[in-house]
N, C-alpha and C positions, 0 to 999 in steps of 0.2 A: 395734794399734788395731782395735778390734771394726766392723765392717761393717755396717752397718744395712739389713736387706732392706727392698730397694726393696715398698713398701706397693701390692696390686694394683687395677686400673683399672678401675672398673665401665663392661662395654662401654652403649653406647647403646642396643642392642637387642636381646634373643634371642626369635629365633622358631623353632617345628618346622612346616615345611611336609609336609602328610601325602599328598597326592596332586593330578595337574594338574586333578584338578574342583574343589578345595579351596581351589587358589591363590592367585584371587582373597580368598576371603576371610581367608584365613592371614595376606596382607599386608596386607590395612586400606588404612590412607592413606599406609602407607611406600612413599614415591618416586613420588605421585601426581602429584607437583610442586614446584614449587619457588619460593621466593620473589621479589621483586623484587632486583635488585643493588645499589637504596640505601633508604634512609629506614630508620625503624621497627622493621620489619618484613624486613629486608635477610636474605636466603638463607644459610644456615650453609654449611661444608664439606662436613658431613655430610647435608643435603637433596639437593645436588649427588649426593652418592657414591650415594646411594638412589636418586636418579632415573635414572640410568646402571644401578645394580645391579638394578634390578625389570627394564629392558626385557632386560638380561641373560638373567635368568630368565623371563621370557614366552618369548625367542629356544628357551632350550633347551628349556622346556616342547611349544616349537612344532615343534619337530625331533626329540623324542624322547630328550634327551642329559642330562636331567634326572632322577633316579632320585629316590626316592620314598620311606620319608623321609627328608627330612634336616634338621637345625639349623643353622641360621644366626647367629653372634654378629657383631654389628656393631661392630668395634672402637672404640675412643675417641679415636683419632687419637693412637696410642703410636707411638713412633721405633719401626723395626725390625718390628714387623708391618703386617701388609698389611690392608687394610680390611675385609675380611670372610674369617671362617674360617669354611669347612663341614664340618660333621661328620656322617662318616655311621655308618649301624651297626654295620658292621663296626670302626668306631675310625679310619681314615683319616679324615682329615681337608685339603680344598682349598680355600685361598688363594685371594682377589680381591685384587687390587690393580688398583686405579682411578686414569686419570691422564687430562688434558683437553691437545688438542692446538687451536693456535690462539696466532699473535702478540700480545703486549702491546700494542702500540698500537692492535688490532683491538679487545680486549676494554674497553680506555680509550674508542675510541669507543661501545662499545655503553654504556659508563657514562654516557658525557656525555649518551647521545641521552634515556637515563632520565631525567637530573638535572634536563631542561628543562621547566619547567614547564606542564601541559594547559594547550590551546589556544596555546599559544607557535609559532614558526615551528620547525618541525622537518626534519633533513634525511630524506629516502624514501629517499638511494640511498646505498650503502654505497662509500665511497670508497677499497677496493679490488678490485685484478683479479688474481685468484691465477688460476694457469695448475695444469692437473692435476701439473706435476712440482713448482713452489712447495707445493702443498698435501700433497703425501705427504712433501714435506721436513720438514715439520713435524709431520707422525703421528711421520717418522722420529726427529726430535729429539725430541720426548714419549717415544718409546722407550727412544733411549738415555740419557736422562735419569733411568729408572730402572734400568736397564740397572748405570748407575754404582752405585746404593746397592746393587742384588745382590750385586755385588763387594764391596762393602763387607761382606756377611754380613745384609743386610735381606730380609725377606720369606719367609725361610729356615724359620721352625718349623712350619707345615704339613708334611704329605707331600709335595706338590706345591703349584706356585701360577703362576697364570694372570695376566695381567694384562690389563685393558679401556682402551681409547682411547678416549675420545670425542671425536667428533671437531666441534670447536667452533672453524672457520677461517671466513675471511669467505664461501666459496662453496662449503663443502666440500659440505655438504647440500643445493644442488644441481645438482653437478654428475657424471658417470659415475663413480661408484664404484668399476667395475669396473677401469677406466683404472687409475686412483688404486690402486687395492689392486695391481695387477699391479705399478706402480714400485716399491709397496714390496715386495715380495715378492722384486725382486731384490736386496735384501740380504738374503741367508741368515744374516749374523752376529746379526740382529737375534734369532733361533730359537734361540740358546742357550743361556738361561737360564731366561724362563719355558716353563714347560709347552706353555702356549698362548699365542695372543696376539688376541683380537677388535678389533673394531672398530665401536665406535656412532656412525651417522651419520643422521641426519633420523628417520625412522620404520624402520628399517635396520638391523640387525644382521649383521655378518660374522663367520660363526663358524671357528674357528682357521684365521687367514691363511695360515698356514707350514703347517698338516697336511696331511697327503694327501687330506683329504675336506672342504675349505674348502665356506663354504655363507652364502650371503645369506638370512636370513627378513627377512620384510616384516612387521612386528608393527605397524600401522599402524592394521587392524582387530582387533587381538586383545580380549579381552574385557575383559581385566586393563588394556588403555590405554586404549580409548577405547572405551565402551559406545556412544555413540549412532552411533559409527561401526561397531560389533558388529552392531548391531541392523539396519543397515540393507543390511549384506553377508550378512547370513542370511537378508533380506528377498529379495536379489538371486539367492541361490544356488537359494534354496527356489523363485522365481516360471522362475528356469533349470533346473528341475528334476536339478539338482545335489543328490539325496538324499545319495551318499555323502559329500558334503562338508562336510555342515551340524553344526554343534556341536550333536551330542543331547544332552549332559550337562547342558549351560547352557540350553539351551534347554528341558527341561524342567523345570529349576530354576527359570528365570524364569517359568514359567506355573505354575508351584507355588507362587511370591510374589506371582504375581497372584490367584490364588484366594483365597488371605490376606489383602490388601491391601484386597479387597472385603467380606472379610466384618469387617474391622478397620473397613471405612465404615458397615456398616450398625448397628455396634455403637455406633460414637460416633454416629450419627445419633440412634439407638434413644435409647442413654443422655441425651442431648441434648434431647427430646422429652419424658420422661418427669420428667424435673428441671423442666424450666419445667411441665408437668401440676401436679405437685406443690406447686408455687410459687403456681399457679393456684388451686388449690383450696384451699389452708393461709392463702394471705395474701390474699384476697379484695381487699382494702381497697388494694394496690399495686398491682395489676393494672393494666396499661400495654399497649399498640399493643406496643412493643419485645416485650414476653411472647408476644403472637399471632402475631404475624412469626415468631419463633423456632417455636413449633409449628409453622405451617402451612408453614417451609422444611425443616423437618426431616421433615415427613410426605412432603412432594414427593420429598427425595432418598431413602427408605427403599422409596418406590413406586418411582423410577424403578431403584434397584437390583434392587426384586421381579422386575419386567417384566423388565427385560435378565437377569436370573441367574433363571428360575422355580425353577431348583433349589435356592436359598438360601431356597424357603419354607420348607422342612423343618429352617432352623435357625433359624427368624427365634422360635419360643416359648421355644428354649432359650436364645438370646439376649437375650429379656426378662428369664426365670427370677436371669441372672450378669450385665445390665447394671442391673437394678434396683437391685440393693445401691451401687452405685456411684453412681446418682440418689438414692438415698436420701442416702447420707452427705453427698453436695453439696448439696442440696437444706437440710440442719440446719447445714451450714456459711454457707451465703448466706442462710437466712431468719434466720439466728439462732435456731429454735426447735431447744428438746427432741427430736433422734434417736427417741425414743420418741412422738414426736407424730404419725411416719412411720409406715405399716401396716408389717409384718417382711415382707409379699411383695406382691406388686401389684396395686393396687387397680384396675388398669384392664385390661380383656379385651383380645384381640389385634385385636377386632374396632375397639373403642375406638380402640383406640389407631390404625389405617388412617383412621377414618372422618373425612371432611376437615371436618365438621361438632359431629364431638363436642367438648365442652369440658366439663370437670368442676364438676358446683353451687358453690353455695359450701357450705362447711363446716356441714352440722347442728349 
């Protein structure tokens, strides 16, 4: 009897992450978050596995443990592999396997507390009391809960492969970690199968429990989790004159996208401006308060960009020159006339166009 190959699984996601200045945006919105536990809209397996696997890779970005590049395929939830395969250049290739540690009945309450509908009486306090040795019993049992399918032959086609706990008990995140990590750690049995074994808890990362060089990063302010919390730890470091501390890379990327950012304002103000001019003077006979308002807000925010950036005068003519075309084409889309009824470059001087008092005739 002929055997029919099993047909292969398109994974969910591949990415090449090229360097830790990059990372951020390598990853987008994978494992930004995650959904609610019901309705609609309700979290997949796989939002979970990403949002566990990104602070992963923050953790080893942040320690140094992450090399540079690599690909990531994100499996499709196939029996016998592990959720994420890395591959790196040299052809190696390392296993994630991702598992959540935390009682049924705990995660049943957190469903119900969802279910209850805004503004409904809702309970505030979590109706249990895990003690630090209840709580690593149950990192424990997530362990060898995979533990069992190794044996079975799972998780196996990698080179190596690591597996991640998160850890999801009623007080695991927060309570001493350190505590908690040392209980587990005296089972040695638990170390011999995967490679590694982490541990994600609150904003926390424990990087391989069992190795000789165990290590907690605090990813909490990193860049790639929480920007306004980034922002305001650089704000801290920088005013503690913590120079060698402070993220150069990011930090001059983000004042890199703020110079952009401004001059993307003054473009849409410009272009903004110059379309209602046009509108002014082509359609005489429509001419509205709404039309005036729009020039005279648009002339206010291009001045108060002047003033604050004086150095954005110097792009403010070349930005007429390439926002023009772009008031033109709107301008023959909203009046309805002939494109051709538009000058081809612009009728109004830089001067014009500043003076809070100019407005265009009407039409000869």
């Amino acid at each position: 009897m002929a055997v029919t190959a099993k047909r292969p699984v398109e994974p969910r996601w591949v990415r090449t992450f090229h360097g830790p200045e990059t990372l951020a945006d390598d990853l987008g919105t994978i494992g930004a978050w995650v959904g609610p536990r019901t309705g609609p809209n309700k979290r997949t397996q796989g939002q979970k596995e990403d949002y566990v696997f990104r602070r992963l890779l923050v953790a080893w970005k942040e320690s140094g443990r992450l090399s540079f590049p690599v690909t990531v395929r994100a499996t499709a939830d196939e029996r016998y592999e592990p959720d994420y395969v890395l591959e790196k250049p040299d052809g190696a290739t390392l296993g994630i396997e991702i598992t959540e540690a935390g009682e049924e009945n705990y995660q049943a309450w957190l469903t119900s507390i969802e279910r209850q509908p805004a503004g409904g009486q809702r309970a505030h306090l979590v109706p249990f009391e895990d003690s630090d040795q209840e709580i690593a019993d149950q990192i424990r049992s997530a362990i060898e809960a995979k533990i069992s399918k190794f044996d079975l032959g799972w998780y196996q086609g990698p080179t190596d492969c690591h597996l991640v706990v998160y850890d999801n008990t009623a007080w695991g995140g927060f309570m001493d970690m350190y505590e908690i990590v040392k209980l587990i750690k005296e089972h040695d049995e638990l170390s011999s199968r995967f490679s590694q074994i982490h541990i994600v808890s609150g904003g926390s990362v424990f990087i391989s429990v069992f190795g000789n060089d165990p290590k907690k990063m605090d990813i909490r302010r990193a860049y790639e989790i929480d920007y306004a919390a980034w922002i305001f730890d650089q704000v801290e470091r920088l005013r503690a004159g913590k120079r060698d501390e402070l993220d150069l890379a990011h930090i001059a990327e983000e004042l890199e996208d703020l110079g952009k950012s401004e001059r993307r304002a003054l473009g849409s103000h410009l272009k903004n401006l110059m379309l209602h001019l046009l509108k002014w003077k082509y359609q005489p006979r429509k001419r509205s308060k709404s039309w005036r308002l729009s020039i005279y807000n648009s002339r206010v925010k291009i001045l108060e960009l002047l003033l604050e950036n004086p150095s954005m005068r110097s792009d403010f003519e070349g930005q007429v020159a390439s926002q023009y075309n772009h008031a033109r084409r709107e301008a023959a889309i909203e009046t309805g006339l002939d494109p051709d009824m538009f000058p081809e470059k612009c009728p109004f001087s830089p001067e014009q166009l500043l003076d809070s008092e100019y407005l265009p005739e009407k039409r000869g």
